[in-house]
PASEBA-1860 file (N, C-alpha, C; in nm, 3 decimals):
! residues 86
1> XXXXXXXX> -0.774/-1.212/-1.229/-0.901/-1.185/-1.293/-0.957/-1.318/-1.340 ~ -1.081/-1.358/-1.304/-1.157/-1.461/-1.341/-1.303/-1.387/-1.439 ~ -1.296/-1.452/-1.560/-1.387/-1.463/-1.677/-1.438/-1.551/-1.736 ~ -1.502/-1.565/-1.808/-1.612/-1.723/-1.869/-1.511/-1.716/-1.985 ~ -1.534/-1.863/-2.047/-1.509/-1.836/-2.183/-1.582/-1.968/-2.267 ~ -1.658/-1.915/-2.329/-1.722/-2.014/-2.430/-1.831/-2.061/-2.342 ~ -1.931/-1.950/-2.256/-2.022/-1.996/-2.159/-2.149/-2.107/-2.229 ~ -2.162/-2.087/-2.333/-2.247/-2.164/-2.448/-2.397/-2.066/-2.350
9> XXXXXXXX> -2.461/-2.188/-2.339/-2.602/-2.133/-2.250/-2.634/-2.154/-2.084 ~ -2.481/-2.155/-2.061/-2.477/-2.222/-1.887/-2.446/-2.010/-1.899 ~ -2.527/-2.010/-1.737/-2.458/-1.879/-1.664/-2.306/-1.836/-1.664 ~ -2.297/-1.742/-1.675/-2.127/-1.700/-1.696/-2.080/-1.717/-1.538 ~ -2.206/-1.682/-1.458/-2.171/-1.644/-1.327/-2.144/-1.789/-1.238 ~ -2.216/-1.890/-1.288/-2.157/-2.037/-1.264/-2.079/-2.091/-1.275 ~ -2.004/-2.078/-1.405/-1.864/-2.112/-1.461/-1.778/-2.056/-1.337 ~ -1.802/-1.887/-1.362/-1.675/-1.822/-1.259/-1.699/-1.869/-1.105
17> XXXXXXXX> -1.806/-1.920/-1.050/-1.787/-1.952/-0.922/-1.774/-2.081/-0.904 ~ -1.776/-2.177/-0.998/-1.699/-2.346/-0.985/-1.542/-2.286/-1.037 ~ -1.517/-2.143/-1.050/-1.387/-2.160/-1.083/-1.340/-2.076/-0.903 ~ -1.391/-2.023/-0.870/-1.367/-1.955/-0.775/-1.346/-2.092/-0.594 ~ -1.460/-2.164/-0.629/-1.460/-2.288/-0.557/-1.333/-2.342/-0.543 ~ -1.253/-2.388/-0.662/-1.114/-2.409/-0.638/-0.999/-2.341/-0.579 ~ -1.010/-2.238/-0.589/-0.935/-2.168/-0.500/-0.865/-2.095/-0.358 ~ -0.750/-2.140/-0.339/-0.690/-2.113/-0.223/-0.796/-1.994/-0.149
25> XXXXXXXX> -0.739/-1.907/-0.188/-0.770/-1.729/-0.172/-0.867/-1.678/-0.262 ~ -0.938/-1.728/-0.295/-1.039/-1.642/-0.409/-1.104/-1.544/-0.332 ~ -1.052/-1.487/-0.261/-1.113/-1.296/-0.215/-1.019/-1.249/-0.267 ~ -0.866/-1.281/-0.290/-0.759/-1.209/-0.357/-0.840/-1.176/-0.520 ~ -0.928/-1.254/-0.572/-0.942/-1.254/-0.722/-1.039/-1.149/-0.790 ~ -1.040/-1.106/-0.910/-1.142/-1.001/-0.926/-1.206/-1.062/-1.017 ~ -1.351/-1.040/-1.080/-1.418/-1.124/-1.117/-1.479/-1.059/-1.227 ~ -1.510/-1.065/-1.367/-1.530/-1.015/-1.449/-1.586/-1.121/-1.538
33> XXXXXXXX> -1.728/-1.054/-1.576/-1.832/-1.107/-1.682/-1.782/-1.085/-1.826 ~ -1.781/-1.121/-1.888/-1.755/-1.072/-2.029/-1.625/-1.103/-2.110 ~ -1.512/-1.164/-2.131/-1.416/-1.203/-2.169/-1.304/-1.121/-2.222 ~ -1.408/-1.023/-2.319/-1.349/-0.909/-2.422/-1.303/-0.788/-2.315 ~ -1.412/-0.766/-2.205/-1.395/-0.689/-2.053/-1.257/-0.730/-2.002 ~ -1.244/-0.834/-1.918/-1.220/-0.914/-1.829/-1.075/-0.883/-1.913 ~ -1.026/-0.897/-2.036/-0.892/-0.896/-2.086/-0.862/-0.728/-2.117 ~ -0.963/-0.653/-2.123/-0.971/-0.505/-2.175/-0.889/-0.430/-1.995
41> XXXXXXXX> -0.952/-0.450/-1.915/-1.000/-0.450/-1.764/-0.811/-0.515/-1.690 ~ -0.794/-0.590/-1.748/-0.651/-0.672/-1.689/-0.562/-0.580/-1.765 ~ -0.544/-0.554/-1.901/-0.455/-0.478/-1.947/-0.441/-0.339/-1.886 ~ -0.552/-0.310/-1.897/-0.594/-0.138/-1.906/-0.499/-0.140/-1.737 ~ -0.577/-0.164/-1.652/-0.509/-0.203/-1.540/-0.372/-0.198/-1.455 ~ -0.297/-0.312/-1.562/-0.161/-0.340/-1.523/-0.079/-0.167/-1.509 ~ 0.062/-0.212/-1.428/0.137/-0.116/-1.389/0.268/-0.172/-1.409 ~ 0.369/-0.150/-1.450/0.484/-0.131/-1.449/0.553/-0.226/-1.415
49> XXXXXXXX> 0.602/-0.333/-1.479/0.650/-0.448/-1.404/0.539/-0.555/-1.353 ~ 0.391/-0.550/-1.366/0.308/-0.661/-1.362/0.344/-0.743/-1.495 ~ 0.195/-0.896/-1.502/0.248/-0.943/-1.587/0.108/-1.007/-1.624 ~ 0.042/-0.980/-1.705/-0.087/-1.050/-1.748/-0.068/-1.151/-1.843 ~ -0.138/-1.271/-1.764/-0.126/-1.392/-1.881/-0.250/-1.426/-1.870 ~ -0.274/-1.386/-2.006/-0.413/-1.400/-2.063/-0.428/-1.606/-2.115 ~ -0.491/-1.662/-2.028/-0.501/-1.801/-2.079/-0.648/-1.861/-2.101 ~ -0.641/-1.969/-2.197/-0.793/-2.005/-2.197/-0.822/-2.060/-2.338
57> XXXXXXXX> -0.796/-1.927/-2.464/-0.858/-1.962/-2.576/-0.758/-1.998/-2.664 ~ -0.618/-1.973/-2.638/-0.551/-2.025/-2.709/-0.552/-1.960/-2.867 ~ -0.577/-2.080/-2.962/-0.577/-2.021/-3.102/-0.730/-1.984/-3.142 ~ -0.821/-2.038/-3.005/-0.968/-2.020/-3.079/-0.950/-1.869/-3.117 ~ -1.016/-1.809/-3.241/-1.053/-1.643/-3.276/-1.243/-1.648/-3.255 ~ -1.305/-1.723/-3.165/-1.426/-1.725/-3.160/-1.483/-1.747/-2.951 ~ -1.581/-1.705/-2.976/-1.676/-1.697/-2.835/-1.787/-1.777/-2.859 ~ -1.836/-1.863/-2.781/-1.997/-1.899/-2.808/-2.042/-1.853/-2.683
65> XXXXXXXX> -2.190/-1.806/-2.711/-2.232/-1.702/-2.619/-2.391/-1.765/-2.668 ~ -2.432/-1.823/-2.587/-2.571/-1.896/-2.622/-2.539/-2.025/-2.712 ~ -2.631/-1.966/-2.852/-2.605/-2.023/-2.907/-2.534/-1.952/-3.039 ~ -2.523/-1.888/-3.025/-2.419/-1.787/-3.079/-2.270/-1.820/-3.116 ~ -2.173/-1.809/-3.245/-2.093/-1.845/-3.253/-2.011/-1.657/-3.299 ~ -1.959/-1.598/-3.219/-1.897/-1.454/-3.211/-1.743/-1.446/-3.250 ~ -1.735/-1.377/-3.332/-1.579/-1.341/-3.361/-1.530/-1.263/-3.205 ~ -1.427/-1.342/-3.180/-1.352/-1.300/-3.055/-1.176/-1.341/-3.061
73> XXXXXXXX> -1.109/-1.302/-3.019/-1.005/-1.345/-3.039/-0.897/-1.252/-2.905 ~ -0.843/-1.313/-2.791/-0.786/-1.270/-2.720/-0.617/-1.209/-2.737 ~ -0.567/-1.267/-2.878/-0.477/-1.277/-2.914/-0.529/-1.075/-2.989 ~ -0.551/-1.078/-3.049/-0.649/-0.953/-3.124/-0.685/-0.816/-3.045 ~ -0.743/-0.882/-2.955/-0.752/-0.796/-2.855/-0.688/-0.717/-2.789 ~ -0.598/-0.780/-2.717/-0.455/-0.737/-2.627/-0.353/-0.695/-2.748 ~ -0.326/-0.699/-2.874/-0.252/-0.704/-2.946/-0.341/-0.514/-2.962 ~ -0.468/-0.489/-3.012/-0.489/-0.398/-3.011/-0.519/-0.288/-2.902
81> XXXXXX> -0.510/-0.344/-2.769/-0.492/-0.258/-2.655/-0.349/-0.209/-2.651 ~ -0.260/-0.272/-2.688/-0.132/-0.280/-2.683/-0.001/-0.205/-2.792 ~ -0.150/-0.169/-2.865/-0.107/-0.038/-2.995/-0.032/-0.151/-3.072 ~ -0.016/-0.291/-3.080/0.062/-0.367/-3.185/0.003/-0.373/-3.328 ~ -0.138/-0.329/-3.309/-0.167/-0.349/-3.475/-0.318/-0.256/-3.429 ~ -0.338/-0.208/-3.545/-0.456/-0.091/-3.541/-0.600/-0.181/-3.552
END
């Protein structure tokens, strides 16, 4: 799964296709707008013995989205898809 992160005011859809450019096989890849999606979408997803490694933001708990500074946190997220904390 390929997602933006911290698109500021560049296209999300630019980011993901200079990220897609690098890649061996990028028809193998699925492509997802939205970050909070894109990690919702990979979890929800997985099966039994997969293995999602969510990488990118690290310790940031924030998104910039324009000019926008958004509470986000990937750590948070997956932790609450994951029934670890309500």
């Amino acid at each position: 799964m390929v997602t933006d992160d911290n698109p500021r005011t560049e296209e999300p859809r630019a980011i993901i296709n200079d990220i897609l450019a690098g890649m061996l096989d990028a028809g193998q890849v699925r492509v997802m707008e939205g970050r909070a999606e894109a990690v919702t979408n990979a979890i929800m997803q997985a099966k039994d013995n997969d293995v999602v490694l969510i990488a990118g933001k690290g310790h940031e708990d924030y998104q910039i989205v324009g000019t926008q500074r958004l509470d986000y946190s990937d750590r948070v997220t997956a932790a609450r898809l994951l029934g670890v904390i309500a």
